[in-house]
N, CA, C and O atoms as a Maestro MAE file, in Angstrom:
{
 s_m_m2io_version
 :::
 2.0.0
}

f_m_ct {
 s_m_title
 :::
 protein
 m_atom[260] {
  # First column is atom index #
  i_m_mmod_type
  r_m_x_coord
  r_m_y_coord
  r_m_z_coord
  i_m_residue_number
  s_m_chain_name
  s_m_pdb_residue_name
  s_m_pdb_atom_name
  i_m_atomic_number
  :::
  1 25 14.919 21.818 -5.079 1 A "UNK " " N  " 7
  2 3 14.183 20.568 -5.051 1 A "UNK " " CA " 6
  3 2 12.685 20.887 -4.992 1 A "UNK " " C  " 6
  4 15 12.084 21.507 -4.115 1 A "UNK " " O  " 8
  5 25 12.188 20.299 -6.177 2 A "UNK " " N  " 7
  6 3 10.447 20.893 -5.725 2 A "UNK " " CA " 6
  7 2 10.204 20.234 -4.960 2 A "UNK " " C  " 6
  8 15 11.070 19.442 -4.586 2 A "UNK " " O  " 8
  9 25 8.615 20.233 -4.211 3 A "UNK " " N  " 7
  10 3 7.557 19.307 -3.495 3 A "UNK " " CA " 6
  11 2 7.668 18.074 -4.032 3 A "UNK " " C  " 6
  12 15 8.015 17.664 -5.139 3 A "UNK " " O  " 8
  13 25 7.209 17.425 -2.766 4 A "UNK " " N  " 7
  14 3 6.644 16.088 -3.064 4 A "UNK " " CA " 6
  15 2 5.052 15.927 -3.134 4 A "UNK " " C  " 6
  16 15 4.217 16.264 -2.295 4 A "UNK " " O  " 8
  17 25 4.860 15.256 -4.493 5 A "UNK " " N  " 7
  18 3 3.047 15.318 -4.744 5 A "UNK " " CA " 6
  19 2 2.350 14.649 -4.016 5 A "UNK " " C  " 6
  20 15 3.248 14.027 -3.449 5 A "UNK " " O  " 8
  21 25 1.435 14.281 -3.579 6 A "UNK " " N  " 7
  22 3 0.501 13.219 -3.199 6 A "UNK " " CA " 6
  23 2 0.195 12.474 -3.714 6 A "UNK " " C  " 6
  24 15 1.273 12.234 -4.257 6 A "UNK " " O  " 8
  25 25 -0.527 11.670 -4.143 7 A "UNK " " N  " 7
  26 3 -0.873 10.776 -4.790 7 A "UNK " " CA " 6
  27 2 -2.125 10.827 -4.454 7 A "UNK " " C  " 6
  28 15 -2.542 10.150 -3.514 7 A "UNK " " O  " 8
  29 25 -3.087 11.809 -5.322 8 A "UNK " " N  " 7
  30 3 -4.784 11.561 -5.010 8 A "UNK " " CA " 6
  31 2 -5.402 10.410 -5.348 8 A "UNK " " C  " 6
  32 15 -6.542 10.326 -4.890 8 A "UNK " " O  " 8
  33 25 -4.970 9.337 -6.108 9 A "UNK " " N  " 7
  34 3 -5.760 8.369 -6.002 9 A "UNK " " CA " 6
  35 2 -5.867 7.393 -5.047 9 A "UNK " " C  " 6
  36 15 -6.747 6.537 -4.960 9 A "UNK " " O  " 8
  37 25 -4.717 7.610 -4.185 10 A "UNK " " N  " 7
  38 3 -4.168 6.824 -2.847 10 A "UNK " " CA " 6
  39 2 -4.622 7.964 -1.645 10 A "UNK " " C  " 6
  40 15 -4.679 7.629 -0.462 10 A "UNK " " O  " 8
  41 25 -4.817 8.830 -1.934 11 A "UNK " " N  " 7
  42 3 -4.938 9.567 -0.955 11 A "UNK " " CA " 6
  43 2 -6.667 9.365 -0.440 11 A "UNK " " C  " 6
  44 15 -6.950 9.267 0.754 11 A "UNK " " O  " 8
  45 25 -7.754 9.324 -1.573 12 A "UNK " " N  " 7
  46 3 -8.723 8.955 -1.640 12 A "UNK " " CA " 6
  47 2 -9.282 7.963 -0.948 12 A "UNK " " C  " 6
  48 15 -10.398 8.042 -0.435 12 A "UNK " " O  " 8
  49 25 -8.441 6.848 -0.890 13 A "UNK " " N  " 7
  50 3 -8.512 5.366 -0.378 13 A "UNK " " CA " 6
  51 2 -8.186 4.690 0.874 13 A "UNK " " C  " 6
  52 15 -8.738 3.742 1.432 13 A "UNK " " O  " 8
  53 25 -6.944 5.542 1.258 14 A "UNK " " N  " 7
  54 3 -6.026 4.948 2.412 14 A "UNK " " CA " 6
  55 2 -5.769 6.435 3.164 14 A "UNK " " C  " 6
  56 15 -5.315 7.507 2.765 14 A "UNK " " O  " 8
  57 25 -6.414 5.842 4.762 15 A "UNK " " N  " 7
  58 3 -5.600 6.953 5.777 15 A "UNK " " CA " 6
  59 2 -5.124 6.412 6.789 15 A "UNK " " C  " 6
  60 15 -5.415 5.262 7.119 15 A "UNK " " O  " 8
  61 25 -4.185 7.291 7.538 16 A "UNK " " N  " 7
  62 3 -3.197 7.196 8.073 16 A "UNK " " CA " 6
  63 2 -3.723 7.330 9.680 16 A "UNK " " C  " 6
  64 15 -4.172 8.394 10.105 16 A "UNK " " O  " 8
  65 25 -3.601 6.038 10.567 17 A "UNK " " N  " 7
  66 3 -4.083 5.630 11.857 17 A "UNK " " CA " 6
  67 2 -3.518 6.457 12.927 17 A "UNK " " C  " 6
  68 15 -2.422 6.952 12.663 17 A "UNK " " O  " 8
  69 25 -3.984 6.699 13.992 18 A "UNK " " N  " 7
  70 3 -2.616 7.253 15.254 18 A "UNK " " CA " 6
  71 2 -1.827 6.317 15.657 18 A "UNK " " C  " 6
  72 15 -1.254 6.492 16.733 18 A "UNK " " O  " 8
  73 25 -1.656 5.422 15.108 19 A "UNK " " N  " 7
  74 3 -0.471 4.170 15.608 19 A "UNK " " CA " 6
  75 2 0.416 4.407 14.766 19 A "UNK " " C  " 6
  76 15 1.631 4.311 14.934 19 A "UNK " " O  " 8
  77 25 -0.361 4.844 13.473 20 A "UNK " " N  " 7
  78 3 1.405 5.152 12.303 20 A "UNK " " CA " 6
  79 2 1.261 3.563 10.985 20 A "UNK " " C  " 6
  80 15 2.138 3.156 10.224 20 A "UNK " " O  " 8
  81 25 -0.175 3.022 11.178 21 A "UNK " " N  " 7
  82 3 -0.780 1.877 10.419 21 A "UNK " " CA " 6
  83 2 -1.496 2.827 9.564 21 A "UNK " " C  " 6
  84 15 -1.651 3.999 9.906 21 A "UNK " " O  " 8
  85 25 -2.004 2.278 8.291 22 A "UNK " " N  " 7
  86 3 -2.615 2.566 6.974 22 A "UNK " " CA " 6
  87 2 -4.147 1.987 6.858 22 A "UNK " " C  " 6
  88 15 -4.148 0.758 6.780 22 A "UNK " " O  " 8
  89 25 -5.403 2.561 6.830 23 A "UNK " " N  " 7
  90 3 -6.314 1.511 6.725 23 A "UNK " " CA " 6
  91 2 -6.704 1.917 5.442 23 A "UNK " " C  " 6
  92 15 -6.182 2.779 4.736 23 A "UNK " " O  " 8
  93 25 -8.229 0.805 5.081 24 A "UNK " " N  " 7
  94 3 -8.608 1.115 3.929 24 A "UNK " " CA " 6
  95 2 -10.012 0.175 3.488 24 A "UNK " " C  " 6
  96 15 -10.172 -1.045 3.454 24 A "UNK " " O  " 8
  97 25 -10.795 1.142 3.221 25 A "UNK " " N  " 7
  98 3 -12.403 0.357 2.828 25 A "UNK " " CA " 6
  99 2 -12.129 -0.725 1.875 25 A "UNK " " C  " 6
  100 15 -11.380 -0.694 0.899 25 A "UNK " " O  " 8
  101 25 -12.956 -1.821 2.373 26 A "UNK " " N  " 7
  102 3 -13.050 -3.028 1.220 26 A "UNK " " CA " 6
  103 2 -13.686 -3.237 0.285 26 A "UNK " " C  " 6
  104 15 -14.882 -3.274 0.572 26 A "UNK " " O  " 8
  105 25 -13.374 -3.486 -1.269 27 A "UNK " " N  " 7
  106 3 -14.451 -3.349 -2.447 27 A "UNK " " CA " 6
  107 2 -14.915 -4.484 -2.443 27 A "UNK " " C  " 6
  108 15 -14.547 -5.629 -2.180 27 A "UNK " " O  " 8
  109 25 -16.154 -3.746 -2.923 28 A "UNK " " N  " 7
  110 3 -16.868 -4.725 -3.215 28 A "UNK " " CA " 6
  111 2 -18.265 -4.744 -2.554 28 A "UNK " " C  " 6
  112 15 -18.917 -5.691 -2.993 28 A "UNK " " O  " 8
  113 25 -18.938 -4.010 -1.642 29 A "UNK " " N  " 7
  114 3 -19.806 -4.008 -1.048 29 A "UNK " " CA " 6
  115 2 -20.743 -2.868 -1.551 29 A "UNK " " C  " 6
  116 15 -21.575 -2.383 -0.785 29 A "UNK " " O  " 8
  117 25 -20.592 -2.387 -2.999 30 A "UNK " " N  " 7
  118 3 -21.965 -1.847 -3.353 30 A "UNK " " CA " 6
  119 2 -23.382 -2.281 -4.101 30 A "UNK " " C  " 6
  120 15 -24.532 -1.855 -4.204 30 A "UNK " " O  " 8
  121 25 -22.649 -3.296 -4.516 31 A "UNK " " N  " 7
  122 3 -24.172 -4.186 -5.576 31 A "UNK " " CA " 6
  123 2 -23.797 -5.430 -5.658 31 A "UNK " " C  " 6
  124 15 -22.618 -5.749 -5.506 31 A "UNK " " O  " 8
  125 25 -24.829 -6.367 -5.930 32 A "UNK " " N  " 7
  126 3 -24.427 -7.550 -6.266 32 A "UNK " " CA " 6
  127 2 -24.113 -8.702 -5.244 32 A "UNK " " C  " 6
  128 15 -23.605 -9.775 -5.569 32 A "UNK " " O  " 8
  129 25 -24.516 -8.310 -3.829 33 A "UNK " " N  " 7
  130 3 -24.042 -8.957 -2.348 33 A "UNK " " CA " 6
  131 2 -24.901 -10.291 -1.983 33 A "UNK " " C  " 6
  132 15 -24.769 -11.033 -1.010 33 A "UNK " " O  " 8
  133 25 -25.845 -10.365 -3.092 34 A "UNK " " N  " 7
  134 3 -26.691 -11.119 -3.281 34 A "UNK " " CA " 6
  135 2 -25.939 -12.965 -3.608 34 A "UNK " " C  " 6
  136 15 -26.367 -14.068 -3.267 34 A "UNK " " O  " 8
  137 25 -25.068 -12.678 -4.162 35 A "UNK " " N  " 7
  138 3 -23.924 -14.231 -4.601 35 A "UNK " " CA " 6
  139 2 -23.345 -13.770 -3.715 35 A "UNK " " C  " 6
  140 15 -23.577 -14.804 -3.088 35 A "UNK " " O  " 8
  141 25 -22.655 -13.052 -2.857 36 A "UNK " " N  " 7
  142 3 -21.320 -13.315 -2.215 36 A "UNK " " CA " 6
  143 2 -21.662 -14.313 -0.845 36 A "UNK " " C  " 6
  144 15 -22.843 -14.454 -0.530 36 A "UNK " " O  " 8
  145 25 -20.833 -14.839 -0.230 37 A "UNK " " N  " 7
  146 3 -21.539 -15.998 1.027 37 A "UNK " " CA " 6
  147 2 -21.335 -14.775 1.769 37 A "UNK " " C  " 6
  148 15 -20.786 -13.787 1.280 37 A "UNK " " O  " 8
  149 25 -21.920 -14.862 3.324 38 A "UNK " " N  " 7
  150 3 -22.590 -14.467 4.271 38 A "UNK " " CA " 6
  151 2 -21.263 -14.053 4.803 38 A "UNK " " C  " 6
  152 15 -21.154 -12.828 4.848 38 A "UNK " " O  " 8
  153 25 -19.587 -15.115 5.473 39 A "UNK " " N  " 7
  154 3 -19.107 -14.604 5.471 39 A "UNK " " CA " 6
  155 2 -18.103 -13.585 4.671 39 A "UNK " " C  " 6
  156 15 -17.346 -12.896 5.354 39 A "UNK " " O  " 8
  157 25 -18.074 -13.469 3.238 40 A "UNK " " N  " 7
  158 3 -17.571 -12.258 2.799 40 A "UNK " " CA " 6
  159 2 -17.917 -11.189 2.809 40 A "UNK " " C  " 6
  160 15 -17.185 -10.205 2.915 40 A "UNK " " O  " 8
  161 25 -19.377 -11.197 2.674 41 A "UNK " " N  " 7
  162 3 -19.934 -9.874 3.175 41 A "UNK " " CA " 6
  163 2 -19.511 -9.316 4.420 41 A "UNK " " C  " 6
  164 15 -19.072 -8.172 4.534 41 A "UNK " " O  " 8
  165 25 -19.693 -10.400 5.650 42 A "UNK " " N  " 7
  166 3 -18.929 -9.990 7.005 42 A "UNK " " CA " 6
  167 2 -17.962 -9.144 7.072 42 A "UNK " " C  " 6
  168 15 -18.031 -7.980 7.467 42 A "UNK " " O  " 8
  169 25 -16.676 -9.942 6.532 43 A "UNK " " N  " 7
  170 3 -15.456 -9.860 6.516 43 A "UNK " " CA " 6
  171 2 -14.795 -8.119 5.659 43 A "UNK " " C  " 6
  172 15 -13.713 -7.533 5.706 43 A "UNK " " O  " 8
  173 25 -16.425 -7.765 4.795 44 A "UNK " " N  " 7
  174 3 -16.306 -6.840 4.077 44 A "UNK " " CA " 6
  175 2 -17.048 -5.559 4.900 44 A "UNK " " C  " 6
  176 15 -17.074 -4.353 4.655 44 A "UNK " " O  " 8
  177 25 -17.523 -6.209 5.772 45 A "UNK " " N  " 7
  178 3 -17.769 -4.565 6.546 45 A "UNK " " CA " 6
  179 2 -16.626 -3.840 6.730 45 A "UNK " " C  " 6
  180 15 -16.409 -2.729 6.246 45 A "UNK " " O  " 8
  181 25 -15.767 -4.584 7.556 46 A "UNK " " N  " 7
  182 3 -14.980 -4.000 8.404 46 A "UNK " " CA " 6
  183 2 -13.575 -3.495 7.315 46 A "UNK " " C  " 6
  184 15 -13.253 -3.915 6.204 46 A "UNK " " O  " 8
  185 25 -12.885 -2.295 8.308 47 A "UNK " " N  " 7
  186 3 -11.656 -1.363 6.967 47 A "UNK " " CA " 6
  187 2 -10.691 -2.735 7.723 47 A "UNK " " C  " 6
  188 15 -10.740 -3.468 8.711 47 A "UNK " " O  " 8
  189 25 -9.764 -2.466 6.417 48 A "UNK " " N  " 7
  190 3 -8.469 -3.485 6.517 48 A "UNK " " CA " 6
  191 2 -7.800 -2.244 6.476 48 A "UNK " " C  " 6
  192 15 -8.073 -1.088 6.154 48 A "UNK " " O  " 8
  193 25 -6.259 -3.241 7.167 49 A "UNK " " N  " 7
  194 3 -4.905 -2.368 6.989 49 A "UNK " " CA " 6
  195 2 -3.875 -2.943 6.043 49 A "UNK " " C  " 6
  196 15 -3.841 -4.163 5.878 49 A "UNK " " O  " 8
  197 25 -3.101 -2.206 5.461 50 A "UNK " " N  " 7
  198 3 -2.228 -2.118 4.627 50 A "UNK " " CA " 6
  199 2 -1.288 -3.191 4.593 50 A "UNK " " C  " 6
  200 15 -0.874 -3.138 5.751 50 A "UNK " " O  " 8
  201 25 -0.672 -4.128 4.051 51 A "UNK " " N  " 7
  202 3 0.279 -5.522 4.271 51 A "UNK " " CA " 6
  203 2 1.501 -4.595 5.195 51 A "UNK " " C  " 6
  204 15 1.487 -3.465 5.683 51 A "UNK " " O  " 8
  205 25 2.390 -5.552 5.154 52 A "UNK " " N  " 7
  206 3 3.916 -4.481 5.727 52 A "UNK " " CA " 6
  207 2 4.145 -4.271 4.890 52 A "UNK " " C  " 6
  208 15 4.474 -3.117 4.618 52 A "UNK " " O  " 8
  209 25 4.102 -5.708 3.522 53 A "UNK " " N  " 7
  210 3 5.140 -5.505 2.510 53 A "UNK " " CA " 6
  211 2 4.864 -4.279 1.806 53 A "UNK " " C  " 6
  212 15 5.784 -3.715 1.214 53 A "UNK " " O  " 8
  213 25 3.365 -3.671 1.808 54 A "UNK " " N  " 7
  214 3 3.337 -2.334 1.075 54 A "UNK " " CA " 6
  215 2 3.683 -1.358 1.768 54 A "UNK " " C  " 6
  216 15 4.330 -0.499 1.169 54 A "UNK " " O  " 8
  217 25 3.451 -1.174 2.949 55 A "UNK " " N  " 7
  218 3 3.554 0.023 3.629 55 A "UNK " " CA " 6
  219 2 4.383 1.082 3.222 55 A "UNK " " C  " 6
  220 15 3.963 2.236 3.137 55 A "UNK " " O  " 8
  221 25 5.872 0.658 2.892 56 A "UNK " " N  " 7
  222 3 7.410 1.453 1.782 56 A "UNK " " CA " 6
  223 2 6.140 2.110 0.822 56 A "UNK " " C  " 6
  224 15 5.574 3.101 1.282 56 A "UNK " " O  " 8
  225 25 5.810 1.715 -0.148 57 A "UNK " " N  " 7
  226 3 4.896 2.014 -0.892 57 A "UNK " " CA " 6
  227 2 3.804 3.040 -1.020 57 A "UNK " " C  " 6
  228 15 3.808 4.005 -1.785 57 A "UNK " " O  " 8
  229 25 2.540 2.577 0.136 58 A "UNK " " N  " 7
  230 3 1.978 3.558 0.516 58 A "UNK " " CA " 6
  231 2 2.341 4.810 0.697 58 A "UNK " " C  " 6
  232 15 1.836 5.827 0.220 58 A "UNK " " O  " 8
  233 25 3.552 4.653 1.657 59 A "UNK " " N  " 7
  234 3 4.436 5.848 1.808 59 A "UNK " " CA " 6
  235 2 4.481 6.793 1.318 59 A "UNK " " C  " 6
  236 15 3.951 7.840 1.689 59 A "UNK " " O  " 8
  237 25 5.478 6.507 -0.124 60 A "UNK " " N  " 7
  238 3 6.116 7.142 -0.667 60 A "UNK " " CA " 6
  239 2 4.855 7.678 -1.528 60 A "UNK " " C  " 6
  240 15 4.998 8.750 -2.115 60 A "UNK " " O  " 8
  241 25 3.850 7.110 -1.612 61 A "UNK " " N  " 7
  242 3 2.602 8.019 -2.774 61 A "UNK " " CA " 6
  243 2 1.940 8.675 -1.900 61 A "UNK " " C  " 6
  244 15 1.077 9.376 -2.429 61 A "UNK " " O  " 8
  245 25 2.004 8.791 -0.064 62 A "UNK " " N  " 7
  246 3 1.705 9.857 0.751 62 A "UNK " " CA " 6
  247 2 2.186 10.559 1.432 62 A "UNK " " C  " 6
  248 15 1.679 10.800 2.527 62 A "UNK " " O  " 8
  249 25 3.628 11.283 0.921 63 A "UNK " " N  " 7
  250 3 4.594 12.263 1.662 63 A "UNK " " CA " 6
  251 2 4.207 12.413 2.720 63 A "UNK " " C  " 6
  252 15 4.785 12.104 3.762 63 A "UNK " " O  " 8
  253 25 2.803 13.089 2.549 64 A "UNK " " N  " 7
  254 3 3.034 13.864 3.961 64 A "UNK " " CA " 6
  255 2 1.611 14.103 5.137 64 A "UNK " " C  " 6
  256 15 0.856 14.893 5.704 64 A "UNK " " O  " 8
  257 25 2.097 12.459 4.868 65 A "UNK " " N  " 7
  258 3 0.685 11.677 6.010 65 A "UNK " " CA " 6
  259 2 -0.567 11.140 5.414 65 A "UNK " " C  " 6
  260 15 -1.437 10.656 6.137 65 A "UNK " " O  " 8
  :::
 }
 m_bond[259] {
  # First column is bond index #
  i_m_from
  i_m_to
  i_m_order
  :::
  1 1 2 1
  2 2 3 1
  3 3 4 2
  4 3 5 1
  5 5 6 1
  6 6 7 1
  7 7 8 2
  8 7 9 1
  9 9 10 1
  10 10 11 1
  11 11 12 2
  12 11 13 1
  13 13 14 1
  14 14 15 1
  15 15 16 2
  16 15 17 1
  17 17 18 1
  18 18 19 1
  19 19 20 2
  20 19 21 1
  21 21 22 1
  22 22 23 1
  23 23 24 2
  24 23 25 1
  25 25 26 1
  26 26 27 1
  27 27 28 2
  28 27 29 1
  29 29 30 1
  30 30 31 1
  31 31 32 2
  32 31 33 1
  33 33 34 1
  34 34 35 1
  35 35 36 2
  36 35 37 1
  37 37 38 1
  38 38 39 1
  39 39 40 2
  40 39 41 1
  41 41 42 1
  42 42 43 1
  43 43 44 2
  44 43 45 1
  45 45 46 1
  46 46 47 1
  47 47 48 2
  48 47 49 1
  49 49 50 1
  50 50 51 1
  51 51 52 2
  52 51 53 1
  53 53 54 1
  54 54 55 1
  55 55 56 2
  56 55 57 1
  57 57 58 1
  58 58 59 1
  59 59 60 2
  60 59 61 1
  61 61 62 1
  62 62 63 1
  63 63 64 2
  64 63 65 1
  65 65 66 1
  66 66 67 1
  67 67 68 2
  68 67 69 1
  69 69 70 1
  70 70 71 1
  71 71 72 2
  72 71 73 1
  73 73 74 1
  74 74 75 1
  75 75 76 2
  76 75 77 1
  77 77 78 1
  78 78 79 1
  79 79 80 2
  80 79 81 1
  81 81 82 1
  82 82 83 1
  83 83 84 2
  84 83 85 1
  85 85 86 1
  86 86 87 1
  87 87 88 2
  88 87 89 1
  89 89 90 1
  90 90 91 1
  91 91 92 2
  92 91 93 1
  93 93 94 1
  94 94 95 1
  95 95 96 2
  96 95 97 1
  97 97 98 1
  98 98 99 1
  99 99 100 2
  100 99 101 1
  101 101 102 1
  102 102 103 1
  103 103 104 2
  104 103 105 1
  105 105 106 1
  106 106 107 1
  107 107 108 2
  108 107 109 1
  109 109 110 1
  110 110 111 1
  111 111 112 2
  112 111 113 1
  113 113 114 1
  114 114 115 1
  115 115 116 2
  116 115 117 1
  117 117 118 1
  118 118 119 1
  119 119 120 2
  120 119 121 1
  121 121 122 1
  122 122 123 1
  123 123 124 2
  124 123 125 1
  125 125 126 1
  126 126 127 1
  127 127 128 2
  128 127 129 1
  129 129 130 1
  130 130 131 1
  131 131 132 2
  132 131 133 1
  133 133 134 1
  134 134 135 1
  135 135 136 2
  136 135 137 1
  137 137 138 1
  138 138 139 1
  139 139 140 2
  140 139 141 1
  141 141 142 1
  142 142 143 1
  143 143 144 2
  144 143 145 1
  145 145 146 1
  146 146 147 1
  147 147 148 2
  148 147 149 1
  149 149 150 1
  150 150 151 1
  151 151 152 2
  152 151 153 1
  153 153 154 1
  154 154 155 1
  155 155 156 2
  156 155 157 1
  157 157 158 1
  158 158 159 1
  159 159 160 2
  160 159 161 1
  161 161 162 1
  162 162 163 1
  163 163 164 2
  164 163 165 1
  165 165 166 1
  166 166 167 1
  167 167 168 2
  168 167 169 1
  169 169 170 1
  170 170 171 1
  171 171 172 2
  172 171 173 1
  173 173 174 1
  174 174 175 1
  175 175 176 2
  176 175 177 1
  177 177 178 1
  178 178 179 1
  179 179 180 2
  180 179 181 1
  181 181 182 1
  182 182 183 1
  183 183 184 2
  184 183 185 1
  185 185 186 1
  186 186 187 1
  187 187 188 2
  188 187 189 1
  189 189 190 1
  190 190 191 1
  191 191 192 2
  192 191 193 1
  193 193 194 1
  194 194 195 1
  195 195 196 2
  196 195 197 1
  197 197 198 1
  198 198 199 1
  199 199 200 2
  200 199 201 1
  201 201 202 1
  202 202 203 1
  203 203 204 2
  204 203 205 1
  205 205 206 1
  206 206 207 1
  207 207 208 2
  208 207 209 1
  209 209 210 1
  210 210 211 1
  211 211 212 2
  212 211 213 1
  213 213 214 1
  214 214 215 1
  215 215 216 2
  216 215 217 1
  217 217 218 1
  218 218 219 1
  219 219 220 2
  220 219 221 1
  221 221 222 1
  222 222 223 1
  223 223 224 2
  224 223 225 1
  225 225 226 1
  226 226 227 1
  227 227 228 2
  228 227 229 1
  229 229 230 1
  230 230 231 1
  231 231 232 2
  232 231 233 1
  233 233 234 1
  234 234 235 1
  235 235 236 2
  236 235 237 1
  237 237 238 1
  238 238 239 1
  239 239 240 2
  240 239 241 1
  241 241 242 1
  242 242 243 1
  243 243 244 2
  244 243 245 1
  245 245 246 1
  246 246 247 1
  247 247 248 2
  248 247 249 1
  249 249 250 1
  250 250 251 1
  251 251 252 2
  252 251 253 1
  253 253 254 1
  254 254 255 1
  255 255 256 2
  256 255 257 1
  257 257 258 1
  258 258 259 1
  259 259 260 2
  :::
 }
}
């Protein structure tokens, strides 16, 4: 059975919390912040975490953490 790959484009994006949760930077906050309202920008500082429904998902494109 070979390895299981990673998935560098997920790997890039999403890491893996000490609770065993997924976070991940929000797009959208390099240019252009000028139209967005005051709270999306807010709301765009801060990293989000992963739905549940993806989490299976995430997973499986990050074997191994």
């Amino acid at each position: 059975m070979p390895k299981m790959k990673t998935h560098k484009g997920t790997a890039k994006r999403v890491r893996k919390t000490g609770s065993g949760n997924y976070k991940f930077k929000r797009a959208g906050k390099r240019h252009g912040l000028r139209r967005q309202s005051k709270l999306l920008r807010r709301e765009k500082r801060h990293s989000g975490l992963v739905q549940p429904s993806e989490i299976g998902s995430v997973r499986k494109l990050l074997p191994n953490g």
